[in-house]
Each structure stands twice: as structure tokens, then as C-alpha cells.
Short mmCIF file of the C-alpha atoms (twelve columns), coordinates in Angstrom:
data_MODEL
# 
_entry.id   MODEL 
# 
loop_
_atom_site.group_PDB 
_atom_site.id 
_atom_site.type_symbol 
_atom_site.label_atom_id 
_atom_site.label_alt_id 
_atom_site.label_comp_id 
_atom_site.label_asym_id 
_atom_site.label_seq_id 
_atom_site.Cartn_x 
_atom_site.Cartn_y 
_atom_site.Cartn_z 
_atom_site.pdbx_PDB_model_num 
ATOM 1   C CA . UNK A 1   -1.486  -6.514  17.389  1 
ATOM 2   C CA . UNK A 2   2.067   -7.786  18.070  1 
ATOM 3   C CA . UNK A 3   4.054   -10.309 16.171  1 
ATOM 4   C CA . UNK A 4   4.635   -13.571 17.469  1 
ATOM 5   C CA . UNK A 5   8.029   -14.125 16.171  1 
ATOM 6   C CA . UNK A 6   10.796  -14.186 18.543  1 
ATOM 7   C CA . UNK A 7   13.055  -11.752 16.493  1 
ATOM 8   C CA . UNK A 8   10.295  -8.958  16.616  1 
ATOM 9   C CA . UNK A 9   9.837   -6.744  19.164  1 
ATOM 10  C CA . UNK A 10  6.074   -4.427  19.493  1 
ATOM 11  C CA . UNK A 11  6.499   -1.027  20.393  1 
ATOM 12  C CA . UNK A 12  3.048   0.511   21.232  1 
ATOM 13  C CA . UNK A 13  3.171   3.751   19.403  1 
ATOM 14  C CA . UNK A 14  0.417   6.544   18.542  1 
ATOM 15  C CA . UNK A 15  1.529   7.576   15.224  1 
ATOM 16  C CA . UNK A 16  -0.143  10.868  15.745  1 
ATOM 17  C CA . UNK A 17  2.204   11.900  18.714  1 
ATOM 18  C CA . UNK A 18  5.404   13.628  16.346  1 
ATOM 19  C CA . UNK A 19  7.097   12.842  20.091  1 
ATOM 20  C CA . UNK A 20  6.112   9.060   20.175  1 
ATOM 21  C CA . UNK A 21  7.269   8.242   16.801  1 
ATOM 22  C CA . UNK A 22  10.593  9.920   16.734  1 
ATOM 23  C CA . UNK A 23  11.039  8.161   20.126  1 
ATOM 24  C CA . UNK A 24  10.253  4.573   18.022  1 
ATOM 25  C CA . UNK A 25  12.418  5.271   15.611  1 
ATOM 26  C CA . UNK A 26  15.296  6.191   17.904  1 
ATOM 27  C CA . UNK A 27  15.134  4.118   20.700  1 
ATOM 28  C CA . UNK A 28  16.445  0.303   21.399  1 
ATOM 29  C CA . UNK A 29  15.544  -2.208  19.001  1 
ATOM 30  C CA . UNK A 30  15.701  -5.589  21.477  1 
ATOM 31  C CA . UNK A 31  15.222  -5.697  25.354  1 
ATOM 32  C CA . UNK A 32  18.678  -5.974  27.151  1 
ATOM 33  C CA . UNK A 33  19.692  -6.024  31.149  1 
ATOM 34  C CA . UNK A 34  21.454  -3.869  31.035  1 
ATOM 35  C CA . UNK A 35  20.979  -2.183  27.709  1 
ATOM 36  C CA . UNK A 36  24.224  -1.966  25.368  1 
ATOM 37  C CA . UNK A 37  26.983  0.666   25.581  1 
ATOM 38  C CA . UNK A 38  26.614  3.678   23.120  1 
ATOM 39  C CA . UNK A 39  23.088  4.665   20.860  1 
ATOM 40  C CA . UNK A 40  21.205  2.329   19.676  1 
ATOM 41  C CA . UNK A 41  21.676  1.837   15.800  1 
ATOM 42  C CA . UNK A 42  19.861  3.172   13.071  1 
ATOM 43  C CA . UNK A 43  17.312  1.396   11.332  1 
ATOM 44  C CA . UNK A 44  18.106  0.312   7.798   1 
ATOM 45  C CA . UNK A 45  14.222  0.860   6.583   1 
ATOM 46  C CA . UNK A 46  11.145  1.993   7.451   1 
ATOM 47  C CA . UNK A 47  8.661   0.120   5.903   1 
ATOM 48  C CA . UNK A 48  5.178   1.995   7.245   1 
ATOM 49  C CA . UNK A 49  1.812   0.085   6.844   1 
ATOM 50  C CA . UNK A 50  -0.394  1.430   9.733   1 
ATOM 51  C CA . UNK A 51  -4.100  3.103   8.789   1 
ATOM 52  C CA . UNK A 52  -7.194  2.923   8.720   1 
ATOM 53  C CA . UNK A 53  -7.721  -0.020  5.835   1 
ATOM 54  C CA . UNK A 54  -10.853 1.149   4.202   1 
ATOM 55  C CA . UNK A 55  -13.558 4.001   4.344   1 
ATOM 56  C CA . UNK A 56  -16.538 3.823   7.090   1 
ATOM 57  C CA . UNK A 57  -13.975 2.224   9.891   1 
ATOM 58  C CA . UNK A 58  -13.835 5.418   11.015  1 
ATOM 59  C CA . UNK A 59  -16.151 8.750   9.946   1 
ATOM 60  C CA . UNK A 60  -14.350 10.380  7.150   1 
ATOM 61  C CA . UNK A 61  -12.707 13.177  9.082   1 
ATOM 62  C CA . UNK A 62  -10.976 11.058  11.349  1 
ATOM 63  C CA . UNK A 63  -10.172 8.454   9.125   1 
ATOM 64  C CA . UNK A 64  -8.576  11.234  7.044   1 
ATOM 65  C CA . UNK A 65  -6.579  12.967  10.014  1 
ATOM 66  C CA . UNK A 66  -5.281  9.868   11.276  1 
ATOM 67  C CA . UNK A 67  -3.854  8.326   8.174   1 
ATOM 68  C CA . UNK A 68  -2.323  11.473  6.906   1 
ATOM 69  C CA . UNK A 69  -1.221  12.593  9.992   1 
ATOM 70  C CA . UNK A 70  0.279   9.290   11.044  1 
ATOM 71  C CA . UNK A 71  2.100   8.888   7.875   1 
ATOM 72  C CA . UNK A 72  3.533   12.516  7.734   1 
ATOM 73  C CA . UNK A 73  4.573   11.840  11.021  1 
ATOM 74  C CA . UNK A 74  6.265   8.503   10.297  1 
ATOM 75  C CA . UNK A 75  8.355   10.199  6.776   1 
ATOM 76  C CA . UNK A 76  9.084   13.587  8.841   1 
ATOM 77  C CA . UNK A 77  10.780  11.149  11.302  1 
ATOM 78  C CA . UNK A 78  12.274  8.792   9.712   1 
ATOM 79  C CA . UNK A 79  14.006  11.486  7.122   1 
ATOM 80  C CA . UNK A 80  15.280  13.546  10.035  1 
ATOM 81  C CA . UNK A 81  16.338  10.981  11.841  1 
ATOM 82  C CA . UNK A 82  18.416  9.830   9.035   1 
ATOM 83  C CA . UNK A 83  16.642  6.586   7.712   1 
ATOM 84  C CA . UNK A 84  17.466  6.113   4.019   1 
ATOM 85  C CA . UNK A 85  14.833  4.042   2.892   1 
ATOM 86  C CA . UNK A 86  11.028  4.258   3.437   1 
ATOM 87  C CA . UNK A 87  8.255   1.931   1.960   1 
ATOM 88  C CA . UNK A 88  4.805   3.389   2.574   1 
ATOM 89  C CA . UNK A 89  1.303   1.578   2.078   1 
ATOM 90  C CA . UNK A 90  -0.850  2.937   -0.924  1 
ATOM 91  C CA . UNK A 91  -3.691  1.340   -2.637  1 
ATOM 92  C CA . UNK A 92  -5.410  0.638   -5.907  1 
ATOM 93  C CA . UNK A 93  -7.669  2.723   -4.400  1 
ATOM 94  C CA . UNK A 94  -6.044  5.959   -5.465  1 
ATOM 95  C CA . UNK A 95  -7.105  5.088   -9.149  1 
ATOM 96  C CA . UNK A 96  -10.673 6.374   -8.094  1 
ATOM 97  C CA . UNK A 97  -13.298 3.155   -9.416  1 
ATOM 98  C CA . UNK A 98  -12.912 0.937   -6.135  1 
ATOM 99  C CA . UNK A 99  -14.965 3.848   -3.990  1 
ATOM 100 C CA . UNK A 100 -16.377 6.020   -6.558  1 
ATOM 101 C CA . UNK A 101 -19.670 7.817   -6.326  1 
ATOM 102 C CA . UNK A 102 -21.770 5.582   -8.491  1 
ATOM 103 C CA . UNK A 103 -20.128 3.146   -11.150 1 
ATOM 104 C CA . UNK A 104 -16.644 4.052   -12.675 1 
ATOM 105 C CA . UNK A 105 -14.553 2.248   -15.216 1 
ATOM 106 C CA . UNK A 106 -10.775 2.149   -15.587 1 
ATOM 107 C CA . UNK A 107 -9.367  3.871   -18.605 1 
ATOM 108 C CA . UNK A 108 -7.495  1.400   -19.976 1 
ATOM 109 C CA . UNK A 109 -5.673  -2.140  -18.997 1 
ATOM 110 C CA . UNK A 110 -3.353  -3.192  -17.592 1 
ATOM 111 C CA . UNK A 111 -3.578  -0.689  -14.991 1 
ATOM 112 C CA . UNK A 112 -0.144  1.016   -14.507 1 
ATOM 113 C CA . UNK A 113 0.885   3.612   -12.283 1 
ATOM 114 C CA . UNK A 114 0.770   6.057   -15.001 1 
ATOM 115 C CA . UNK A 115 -2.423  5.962   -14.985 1 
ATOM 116 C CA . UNK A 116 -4.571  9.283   -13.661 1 
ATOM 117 C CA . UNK A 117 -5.135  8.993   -9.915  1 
ATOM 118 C CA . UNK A 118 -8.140  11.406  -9.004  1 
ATOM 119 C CA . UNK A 119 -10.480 9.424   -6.668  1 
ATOM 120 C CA . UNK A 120 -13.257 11.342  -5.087  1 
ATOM 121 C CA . UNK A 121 -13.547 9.094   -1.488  1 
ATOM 122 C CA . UNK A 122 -11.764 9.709   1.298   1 
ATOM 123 C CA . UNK A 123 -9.891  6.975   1.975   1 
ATOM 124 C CA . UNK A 124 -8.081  7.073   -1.165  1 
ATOM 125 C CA . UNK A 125 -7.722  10.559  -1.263  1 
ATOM 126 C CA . UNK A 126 -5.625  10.667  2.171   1 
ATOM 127 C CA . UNK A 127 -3.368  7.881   0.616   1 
ATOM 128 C CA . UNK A 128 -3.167  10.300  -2.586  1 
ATOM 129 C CA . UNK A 129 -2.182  12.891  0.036   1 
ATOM 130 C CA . UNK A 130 0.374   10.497  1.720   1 
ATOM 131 C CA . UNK A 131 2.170   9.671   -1.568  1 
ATOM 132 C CA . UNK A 132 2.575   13.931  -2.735  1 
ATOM 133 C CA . UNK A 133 3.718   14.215  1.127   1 
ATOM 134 C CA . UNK A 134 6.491   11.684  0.551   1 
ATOM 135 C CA . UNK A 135 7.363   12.625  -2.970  1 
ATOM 136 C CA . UNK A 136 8.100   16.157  -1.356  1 
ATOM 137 C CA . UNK A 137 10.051  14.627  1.026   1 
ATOM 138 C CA . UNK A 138 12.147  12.247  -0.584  1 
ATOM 139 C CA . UNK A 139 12.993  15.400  -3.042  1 
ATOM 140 C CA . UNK A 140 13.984  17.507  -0.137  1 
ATOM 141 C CA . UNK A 141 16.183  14.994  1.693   1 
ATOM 142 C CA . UNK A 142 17.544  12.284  -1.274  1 
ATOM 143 C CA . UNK A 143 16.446  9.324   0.496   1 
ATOM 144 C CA . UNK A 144 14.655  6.662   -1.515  1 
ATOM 145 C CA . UNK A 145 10.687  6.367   -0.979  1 
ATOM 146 C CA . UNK A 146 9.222   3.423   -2.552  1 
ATOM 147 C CA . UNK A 147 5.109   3.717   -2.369  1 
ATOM 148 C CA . UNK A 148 3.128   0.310   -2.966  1 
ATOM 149 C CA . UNK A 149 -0.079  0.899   -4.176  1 
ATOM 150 C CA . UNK A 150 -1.394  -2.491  -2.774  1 
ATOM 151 C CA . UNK A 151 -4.772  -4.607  -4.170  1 
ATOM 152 C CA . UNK A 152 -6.911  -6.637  -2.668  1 
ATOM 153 C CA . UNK A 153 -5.066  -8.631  0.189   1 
ATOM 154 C CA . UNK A 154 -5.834  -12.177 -0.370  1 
ATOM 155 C CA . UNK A 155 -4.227  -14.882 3.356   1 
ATOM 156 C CA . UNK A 156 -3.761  -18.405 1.976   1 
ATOM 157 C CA . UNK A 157 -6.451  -19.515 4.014   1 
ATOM 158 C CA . UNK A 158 -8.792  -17.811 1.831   1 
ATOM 159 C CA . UNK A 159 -8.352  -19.196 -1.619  1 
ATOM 160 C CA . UNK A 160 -10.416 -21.717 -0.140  1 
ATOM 161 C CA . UNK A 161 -12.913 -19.333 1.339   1 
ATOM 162 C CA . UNK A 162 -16.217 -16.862 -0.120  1 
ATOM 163 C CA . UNK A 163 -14.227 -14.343 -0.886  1 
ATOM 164 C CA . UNK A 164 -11.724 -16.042 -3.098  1 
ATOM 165 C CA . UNK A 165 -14.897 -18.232 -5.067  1 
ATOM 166 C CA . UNK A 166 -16.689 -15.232 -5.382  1 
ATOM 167 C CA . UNK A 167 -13.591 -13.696 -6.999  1 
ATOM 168 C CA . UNK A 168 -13.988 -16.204 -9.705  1 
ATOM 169 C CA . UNK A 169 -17.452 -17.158 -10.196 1 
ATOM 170 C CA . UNK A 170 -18.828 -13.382 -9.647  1 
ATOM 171 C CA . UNK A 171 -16.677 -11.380 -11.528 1 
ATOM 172 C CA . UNK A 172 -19.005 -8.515  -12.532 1 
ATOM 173 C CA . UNK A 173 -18.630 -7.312  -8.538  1 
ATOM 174 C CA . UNK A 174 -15.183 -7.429  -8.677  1 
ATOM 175 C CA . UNK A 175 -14.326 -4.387  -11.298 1 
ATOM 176 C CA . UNK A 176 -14.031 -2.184  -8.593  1 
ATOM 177 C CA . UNK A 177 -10.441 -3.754  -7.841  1 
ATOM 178 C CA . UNK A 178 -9.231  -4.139  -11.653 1 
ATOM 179 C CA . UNK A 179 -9.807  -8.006  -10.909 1 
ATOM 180 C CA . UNK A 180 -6.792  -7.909  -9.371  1 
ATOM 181 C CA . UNK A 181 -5.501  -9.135  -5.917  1 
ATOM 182 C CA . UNK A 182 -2.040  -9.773  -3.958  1 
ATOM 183 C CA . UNK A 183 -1.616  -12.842 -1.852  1 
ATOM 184 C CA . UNK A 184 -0.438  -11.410 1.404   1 
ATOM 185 C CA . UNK A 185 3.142   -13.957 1.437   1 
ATOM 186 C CA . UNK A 186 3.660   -12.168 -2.165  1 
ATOM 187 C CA . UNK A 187 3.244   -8.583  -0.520  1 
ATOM 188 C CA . UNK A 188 6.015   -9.145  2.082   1 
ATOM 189 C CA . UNK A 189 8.020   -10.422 -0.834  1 
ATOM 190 C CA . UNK A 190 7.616   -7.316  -2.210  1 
ATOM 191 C CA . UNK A 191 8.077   -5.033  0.744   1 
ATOM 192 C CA . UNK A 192 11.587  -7.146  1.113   1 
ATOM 193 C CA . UNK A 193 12.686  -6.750  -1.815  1 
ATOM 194 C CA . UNK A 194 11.797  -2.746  -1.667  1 
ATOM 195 C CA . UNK A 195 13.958  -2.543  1.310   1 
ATOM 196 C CA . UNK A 196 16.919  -4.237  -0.785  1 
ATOM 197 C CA . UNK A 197 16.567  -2.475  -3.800  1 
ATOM 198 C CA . UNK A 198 18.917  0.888   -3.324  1 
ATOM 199 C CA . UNK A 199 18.747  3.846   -5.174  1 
ATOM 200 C CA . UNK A 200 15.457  4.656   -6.749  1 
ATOM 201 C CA . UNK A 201 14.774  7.760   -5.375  1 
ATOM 202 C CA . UNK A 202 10.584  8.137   -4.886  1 
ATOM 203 C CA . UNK A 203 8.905   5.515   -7.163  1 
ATOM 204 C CA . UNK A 204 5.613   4.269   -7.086  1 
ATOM 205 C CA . UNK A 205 4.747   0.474   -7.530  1 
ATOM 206 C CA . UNK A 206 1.117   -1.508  -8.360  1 
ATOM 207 C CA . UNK A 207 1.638   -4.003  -5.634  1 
ATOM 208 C CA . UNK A 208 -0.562  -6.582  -6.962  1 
ATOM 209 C CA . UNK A 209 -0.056  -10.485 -8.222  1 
ATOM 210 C CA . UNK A 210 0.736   -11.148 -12.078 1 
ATOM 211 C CA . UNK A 211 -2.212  -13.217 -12.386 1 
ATOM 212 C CA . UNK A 212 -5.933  -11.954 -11.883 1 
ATOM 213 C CA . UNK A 213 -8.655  -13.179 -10.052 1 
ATOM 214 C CA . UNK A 214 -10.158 -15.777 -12.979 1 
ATOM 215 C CA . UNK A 215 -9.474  -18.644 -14.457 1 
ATOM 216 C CA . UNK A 216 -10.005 -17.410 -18.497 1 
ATOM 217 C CA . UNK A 217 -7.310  -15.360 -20.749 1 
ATOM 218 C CA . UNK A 218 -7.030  -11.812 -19.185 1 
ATOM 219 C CA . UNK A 219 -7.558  -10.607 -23.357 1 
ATOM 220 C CA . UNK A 220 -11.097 -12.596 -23.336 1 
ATOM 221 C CA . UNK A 221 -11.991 -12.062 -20.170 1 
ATOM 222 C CA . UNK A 222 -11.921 -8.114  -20.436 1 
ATOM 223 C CA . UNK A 223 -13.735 -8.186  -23.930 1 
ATOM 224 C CA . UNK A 224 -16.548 -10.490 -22.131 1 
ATOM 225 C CA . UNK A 225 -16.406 -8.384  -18.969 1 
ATOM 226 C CA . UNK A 226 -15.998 -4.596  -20.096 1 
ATOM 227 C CA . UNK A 227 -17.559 -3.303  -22.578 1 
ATOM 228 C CA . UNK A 228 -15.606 -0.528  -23.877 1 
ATOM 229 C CA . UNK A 229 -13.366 -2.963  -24.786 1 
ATOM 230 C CA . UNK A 230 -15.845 -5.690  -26.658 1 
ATOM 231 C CA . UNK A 231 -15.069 -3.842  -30.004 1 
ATOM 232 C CA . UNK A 232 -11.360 -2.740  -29.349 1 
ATOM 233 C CA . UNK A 233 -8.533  -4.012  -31.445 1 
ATOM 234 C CA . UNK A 234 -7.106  -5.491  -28.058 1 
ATOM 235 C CA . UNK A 235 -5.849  -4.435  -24.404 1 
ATOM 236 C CA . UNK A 236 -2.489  -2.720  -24.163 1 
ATOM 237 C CA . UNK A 237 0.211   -4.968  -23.113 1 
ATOM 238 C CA . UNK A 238 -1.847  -8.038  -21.730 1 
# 
């Protein structure tokens, strides 16, 4: 769906066409009569968020050819073309409890990205996919590949909404996401300052708020909430 800001301009562009995307990330930037003198510049960043959001948009195999191949498509580009800087879209998902085959619990909290990714849906296992294929490339070609493995999206207009109330006052069906979330003005804050941070070679980042999604101690709530931790000497870091 295209922007309505003035500065941005939509380029209709079937990130499964190699062709196509090269062409997007090649061509002119802003509409001109006549078009400027000389090539167009290169773009700073690539900051890549396009997919399939969630499992059963799509059936599996599809869903799982389109947002690998999309994404290879965008990195392979975008390194080859020159682009030093590439932020892709990951999920929580990855971490194998928000689409497992019957109920699943987290290892241990806070969730951090060292924590063993080996989710059995396919969904997350295409955005597992996406994050070896940029590691790989980000090795071969020294750029710097920063993947956010982004929560629950939460618009401002929703804090007032179901979703947001039964974050709070139903927490037992909200495991799945760690009881964590990202208000969506907080994720471009994130993806900006990705593209201004230099240097970092291939890093993955939780992209999720420093609050969760209740209104008790995070300590309490988790002994109240989970429990292999009701007998614990207490969480790890929270």
C-alpha cells in the first residue's frame, strides 16, 4: 500500500523477480521532467520488511517460497549493488513457542537473542532461513546486516482497543509472545536508529518494548504466570 507522505515515493515491485528488485534498487529515487544528469545515487540503507506476516495467509509452501525468496532476492541485490547497510524483518517467532505444535514454554527470561531458535512452523522457520541467508552474506561481502526479531506490533490506536485489554487482563493467552509487544512508533525508532548505527557487521536484535504487556512487577508476574519459575530463586536479569 503506498505511503502518503510527500517525501516517499511507491515503487510497485515483485520481490520474487531477481530483475525487478535490482531494477528498485538502482533506479531513480523521485520523479523528475526531465530526470537528472548522471546515475541515480545509491541508497544509504535497505531496510526490508515485506512478507507474508503470519502462517495460514498463505498455504505453507507459498508462504515459505515467497518470504525466502523475496528476501534473498532483496540481500543478493542490495550487496551487489553496493548498499552497505541492510535491516531485515525477523520475529519472536523464530524462538519456536508463538506457533508450536501444542504448548511450549520459553527456557528462561528475559528472552535474549542467545537464546536457541528451533521453531517447528513455517513461518518462523523461513525467517530462521532469512537470517542464516544474510549472515552468509554479510560475511561474504563486509556490509553490516542488522536483523530485528520484531514482537507483537501494537498502533496507538489500539492500547485502547481488545487486543491491548486482553493483553492485560488475559495474560495466560499471551505466553506465546513472551508477554511482550513493540508499539509500532517505537519500531521505526528502532529501524532509524539501525540505519545510523555503522559498523556492526551481522547482529541480531529482540525488537520489542522495555516494558511488557501487564501492569504487575515482571519478577511476580512470571512466578504467578509460569510455573517453572514459581519455585526458582528468581528470573535472570529482570
Amino acid at each position: 500500500m503506498p505511503l502518503t507522505h510527500p517525501d516517499v515515493h511507491t515503487l510497485k515491485t515483485d520481490l520474487s523477480d531477481s530483475g525487478q528488485v535490482f531494477n528498485a534498487l538502482s533506479g531513480q529515487w523521485t520523479l523528475h521532467e526531465p530526470f537528472p544528469e548522471g546515475l541515480p545515487p545509491r541508497p544509504d540503507a535497505v531496510v526490508h520488511l515485506a512478507g507474508y506476516a503470519r502462517n495460514m495467509i498463505a498455504p505453507d509452501n507459498e508462504l515459505f517460497r515467497s518470504n525466502t525468496q523475496g528476501t534473498y532476492n532483496v540481500v543478493e541485490a542490495a550487496c551487489k549493488l553496493g548498499i552497505r547497510k541492510i535491516i531485515i524483518a525477523s520475529s519472536v517467532t523464530v524462538y519456536g513457542v508463538s506457533f508450536a505444535q501444542g504448548d511450549a514454554n520459553y527456557p528462561y527470561f528475559p528472552i535474549d537473542e542467545d537464546q536457541d531458535v528451533n521453531p517447528t512452523d513455517t513461518y518462523a522457520l523461513a525467517k530462521l532461513c532469512n537470517e542464516r541467508v544474510a549472515r552468509g552474506f554479510a560475511a561474504r561481502f563486509g556490509v553490516d546486516i542488522y536483523i530485528l526479531r520484531i514482537g507483537r506490533v501494537i498502533e496507538p490506536e489500539e492500547y485502547n482497543g481488545e487486543i491491548f485489554y486482553s493483553y492485560v487482563h488475559e495474560p495466560d493467552q499471551w505466553k506465546v509472545h513472551g508477554w511482550s509487544y513493540i508499539d509500532a512508533r517505537d519500531l521505526g525508532g528502532m529501524c532509524e536508529a539501525a540505519v545510523r548505527t555503522d559498523g556492526l557487521g551481522f547482529q541480531v536484535f529482540n525488537a520489542t518494548n522495555d516494558t511488557m504487556t501487564n501492569v504487575r512487577k515482571t519478577e511476580e508476574f512470571l512466578r504467578e504466570e509460569v510455573s517453572e519459575y514459581a519455585d526458582s530463586e528468581g528470573v535472570g536479569g529482570v
